[in-house]
N, C-alpha and C positions, 0 to 999 in steps of 0.2 A: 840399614842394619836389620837382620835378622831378628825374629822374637824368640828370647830363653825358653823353652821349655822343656819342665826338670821331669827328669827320669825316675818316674815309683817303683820299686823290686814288692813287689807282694811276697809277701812270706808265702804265703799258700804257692804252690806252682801248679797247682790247677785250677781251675774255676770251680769246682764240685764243692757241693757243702756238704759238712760234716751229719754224720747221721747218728741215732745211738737206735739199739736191735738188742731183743725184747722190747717191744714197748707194745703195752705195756710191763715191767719188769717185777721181780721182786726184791730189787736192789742189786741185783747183779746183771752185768748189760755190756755191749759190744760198746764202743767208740769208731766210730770209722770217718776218715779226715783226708781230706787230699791231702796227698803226697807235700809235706811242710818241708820250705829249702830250711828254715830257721828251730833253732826248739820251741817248744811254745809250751802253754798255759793253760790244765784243766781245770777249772772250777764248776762245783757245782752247788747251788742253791737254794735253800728251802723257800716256802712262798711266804715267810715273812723276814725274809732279808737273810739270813743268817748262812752263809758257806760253812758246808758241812764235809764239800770233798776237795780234795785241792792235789793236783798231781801235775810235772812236767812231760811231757811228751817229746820224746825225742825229735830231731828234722828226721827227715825219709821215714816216719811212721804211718802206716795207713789204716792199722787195728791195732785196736789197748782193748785188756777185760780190765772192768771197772766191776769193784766190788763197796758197796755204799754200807755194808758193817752194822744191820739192824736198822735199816731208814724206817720213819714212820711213813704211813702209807700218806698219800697225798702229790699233788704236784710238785716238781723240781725243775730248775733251770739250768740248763749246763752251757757251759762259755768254755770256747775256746781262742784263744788270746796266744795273738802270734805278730807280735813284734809291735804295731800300732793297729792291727786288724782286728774285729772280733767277730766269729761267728756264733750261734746261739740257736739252740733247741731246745723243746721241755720235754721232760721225762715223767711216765704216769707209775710210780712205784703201788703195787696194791697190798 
């Protein structure tokens, strides 16, 4: 007998990772994401834990403006979350 092995769909349908433009920003900044078959999940995070943005992304999106609405200046994390995937990048807001 043959060995099972299970078939993974990636949400992502490219291999490319996502990028965020300005950086550094002043709370306003591109998203750019391969091409998602799935919707997926923006979040973004201050560096002491706390999600400050949080947006769904459509599938087939490959750019969002992202507007952070008075960030204080400092480092951020932004995740993008597509289906059991996560990609992740920091953002340097000044």
């Amino acid at each position: 007998m043959g060995q099972i092995i299970p078939i993974v769909r990636s949400a992502f349908t490219q291999s490319a990772d996502m990028a965020v433009y300005p950086n550094p920003s002043n709370g306003q900044f591109i998203l750019t994401t391969p091409s998602l078959s799935d919707d997926a999940t923006l979040e973004v995070y201050s560096t002491d834990g706390r999600l400050v943005y949080q947006q769904i992304i459509p599938s087939n999106t490959t750019e969002t403006s992202i507007d952070l609405q008075h960030p204080a200046s400092g480092l951020y994390q932004v995740r993008l979350i597509a289906g059991e995937e996560v990609q992740m990048t920091k953002l340097v807001v000044q």
